[in-house]
LOKEPA-372308 format. One line per 5 residues: number of its first residue (from 1); their letters; for each residue x, y, z of C-alpha. Coordinates in steps of 0.001 Angstrom, whole numbers. Layout:
<nodes>
NUM> a> X,Y,Z  ... $
</nodes>
This chain:
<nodes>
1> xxxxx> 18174,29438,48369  15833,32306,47435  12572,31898,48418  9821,31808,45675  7873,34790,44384 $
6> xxxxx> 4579,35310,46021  1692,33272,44224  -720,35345,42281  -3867,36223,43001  -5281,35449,40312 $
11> xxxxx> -7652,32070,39095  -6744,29736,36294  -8802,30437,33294  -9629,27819,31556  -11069,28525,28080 $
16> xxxxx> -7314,29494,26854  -6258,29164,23293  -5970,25629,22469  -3970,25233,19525  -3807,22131,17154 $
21> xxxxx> -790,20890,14852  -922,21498,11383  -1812,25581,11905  287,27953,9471  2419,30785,11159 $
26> xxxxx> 4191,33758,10481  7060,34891,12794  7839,38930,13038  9856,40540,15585  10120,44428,15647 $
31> xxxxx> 7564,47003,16510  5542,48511,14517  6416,47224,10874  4682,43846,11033  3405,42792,7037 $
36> xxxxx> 42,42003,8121  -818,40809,4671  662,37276,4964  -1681,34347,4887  -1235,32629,8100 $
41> xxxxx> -3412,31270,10646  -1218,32401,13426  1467,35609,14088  4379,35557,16266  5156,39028,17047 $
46> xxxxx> 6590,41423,19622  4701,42576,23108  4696,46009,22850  3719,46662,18792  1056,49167,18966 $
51> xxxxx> -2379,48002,19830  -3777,48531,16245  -1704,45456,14695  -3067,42817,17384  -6498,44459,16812 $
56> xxxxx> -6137,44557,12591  -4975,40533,12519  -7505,39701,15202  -10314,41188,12843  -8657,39144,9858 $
61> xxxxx> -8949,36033,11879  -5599,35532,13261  -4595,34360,16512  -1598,36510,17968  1161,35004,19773 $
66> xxxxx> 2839,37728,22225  6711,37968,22281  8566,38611,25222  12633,37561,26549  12444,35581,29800 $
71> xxxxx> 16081,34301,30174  17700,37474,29038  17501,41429,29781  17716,43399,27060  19037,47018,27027 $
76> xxxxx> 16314,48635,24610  13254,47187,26398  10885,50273,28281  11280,48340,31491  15171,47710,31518 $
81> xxxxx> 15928,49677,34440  13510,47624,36774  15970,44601,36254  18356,44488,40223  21746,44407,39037 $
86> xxxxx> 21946,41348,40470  20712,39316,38323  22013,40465,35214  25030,37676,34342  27033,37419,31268 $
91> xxxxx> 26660,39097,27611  24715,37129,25136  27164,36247,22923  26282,37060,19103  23491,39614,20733 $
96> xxxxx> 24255,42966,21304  23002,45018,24049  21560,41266,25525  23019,39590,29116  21269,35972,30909 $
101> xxxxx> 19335,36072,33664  19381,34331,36847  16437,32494,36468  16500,31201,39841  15920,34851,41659 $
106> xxxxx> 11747,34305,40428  11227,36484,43628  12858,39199,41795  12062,38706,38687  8266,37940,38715 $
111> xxxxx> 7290,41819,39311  8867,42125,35895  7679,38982,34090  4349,39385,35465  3738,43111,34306 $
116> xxxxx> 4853,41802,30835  2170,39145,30923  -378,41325,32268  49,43881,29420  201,40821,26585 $
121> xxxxx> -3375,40077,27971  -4500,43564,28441  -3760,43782,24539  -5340,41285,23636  -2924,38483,22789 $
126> xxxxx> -3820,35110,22589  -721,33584,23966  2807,33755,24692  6232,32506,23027  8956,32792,26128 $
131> xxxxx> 12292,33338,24247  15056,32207,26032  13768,30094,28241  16642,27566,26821  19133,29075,30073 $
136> xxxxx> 21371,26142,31805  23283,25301,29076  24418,28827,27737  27472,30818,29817  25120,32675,31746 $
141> xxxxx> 27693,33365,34482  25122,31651,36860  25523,28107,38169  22352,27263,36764  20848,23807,36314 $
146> xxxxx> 17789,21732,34981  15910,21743,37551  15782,25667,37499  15237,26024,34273  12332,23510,34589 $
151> xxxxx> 11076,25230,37850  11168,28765,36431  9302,26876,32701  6686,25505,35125  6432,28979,36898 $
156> xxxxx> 5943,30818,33803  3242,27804,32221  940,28444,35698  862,32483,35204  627,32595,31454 $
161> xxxxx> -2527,30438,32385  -3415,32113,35036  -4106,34901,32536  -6115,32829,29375  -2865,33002,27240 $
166> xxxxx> -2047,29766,25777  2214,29189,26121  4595,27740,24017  7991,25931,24928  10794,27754,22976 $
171> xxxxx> 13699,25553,21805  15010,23271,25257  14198,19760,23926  15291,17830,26692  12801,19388,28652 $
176> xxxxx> 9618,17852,26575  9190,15221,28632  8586,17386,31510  6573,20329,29709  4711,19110,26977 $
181> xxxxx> 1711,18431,29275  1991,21611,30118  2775,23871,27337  372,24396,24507  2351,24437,21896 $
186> xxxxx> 6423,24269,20725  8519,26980,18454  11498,25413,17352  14375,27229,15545  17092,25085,13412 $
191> xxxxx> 15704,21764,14681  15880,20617,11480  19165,21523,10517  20800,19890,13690  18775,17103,13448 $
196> xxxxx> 16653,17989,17030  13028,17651,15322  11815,14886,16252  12580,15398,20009  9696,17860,19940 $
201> xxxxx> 7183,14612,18033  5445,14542,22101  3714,18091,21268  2550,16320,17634  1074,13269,19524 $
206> xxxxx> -507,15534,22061  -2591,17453,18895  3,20467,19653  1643,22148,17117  5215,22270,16504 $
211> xxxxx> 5728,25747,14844  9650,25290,13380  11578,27932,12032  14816,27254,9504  17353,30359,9025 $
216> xxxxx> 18616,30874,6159  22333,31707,7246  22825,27825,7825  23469,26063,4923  20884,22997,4225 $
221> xxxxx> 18260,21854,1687  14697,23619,2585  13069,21760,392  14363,18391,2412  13372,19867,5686 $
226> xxxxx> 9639,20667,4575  9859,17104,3405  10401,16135,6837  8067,18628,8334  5110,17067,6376 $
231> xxxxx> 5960,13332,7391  6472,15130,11160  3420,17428,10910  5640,19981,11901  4546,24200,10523 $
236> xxxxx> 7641,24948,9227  8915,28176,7478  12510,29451,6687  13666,33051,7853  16009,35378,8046 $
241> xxxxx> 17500,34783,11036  16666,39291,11932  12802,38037,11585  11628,40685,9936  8492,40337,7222 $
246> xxxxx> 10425,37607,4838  9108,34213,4837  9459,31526,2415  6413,28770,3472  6597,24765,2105 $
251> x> 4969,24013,-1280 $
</nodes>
């Protein structure tokens, strides 16, 4: 079994970004061509936009959530080739240029995942959304199971803290239980279509926010799910499931 990576230096800080349920959100990945104009209390958007776009929605009052892969390498990002062949496993199907990780090599992977972290702080972000973190179940080519995928979650929680950014759990519902003391917050994607919301109703409770994102190549009635997001609390929006600047918001 791999040893673990070698804990950080670093302190806990404890005045992170505490966010409550009920805040709006807007959800852009890309570089540099985030709509900055939309009215919403929080933006999703990619690590390594230029500085001037976390600076701009800072000084309208927005919190910035940082994006960054954890369960999969992808072939476009600056810091590709500092992934060991290793622990690159399968394609990710219906992703081009995208293969899983093996989460369980954190020794080798935290130089990586830590650097990322360290520059979503040094810019100023005021948390992090994980993608990917969702690993076990997929055909990684790894033998992977819960309990790594909860170790590595944990792993990531303690040095996103570590750092003052506030974290959110991305998608992996059966894993609530387990993170939502934790995590600061949950993004959700289709949970309403396949009938997963309410899984994610322990971040509510907690005063976390459930920020839920519909796409619109599944079929379904939006107007039903932001029904259901009211009754659940839940921020919902639908997308495009490319996440560029189009949103459509509830009434």
């Amino acid at each position: 079994m791999p040893s673990p990576s070698q804990p950080s230096n670093l302190q806990p800080e404890p005045n992170w970004w505490k966010p409550t349920a009920g805040l709006t959100w807007q959800w852009q990945i890309g570089n540099d061509d985030v709509d900055t104009s939309i009215n919403a209390d929080v933006y999703d958007i990619d690590l390594y936009v230029d500085q001037a776009i976390i600076d701009e929605l800072h000084a309208k009052g927005r919190k910035v959530i940082c994006y960054i892969s954890v369960g999969s390498w992808e072939d476009w990002r600056p810091d590709k080739d500092q992934f060991p062949a290793e622990v690159l496993g399968n394609d990710y199907e219906g992703w081009k240029g995208e293969r899983w990780l093996d989460i369980r090599r954190i020794d080798l992977l935290a130089p990586i995942m830590l650097a990322r972290l360290d520059l979503c702080k040094a810019k100023g972000f005021d948390a992090v959304e994980p993608d990917n973190m969702e690993v076990y179940t997929n055909n990684t080519g790894f033998p992977l199971t819960y309990d790594d995928q909860l170790k590595f979650a944990l792993w990531l929680a303690d040095e996103a803290h570590k750092r003052g950014l506030a974290i959110g759990q991305k998608n992996a519902s059966d894993q609530v239980q387990d993170l939502v003391n934790v995590y600061d917050f949950a993004i959700t994607e289709d949970y309403f279509y396949y009938n997963e919301a309410e899984k994610m109703i322990p971040y509510i409770e907690a005063g976390k926010p459930v920020f839920a994102a519909e796409y619109t190549d599944l079929p379904g009635d939006f107007a039903a799910f932001c029904e259901q997001a009211k009754r659940l609390n839940f921020s919902a929006i639908l997308k495009h499931r490319g996440l560029g600047a189009w949103i459509q918001t509830c009434p």
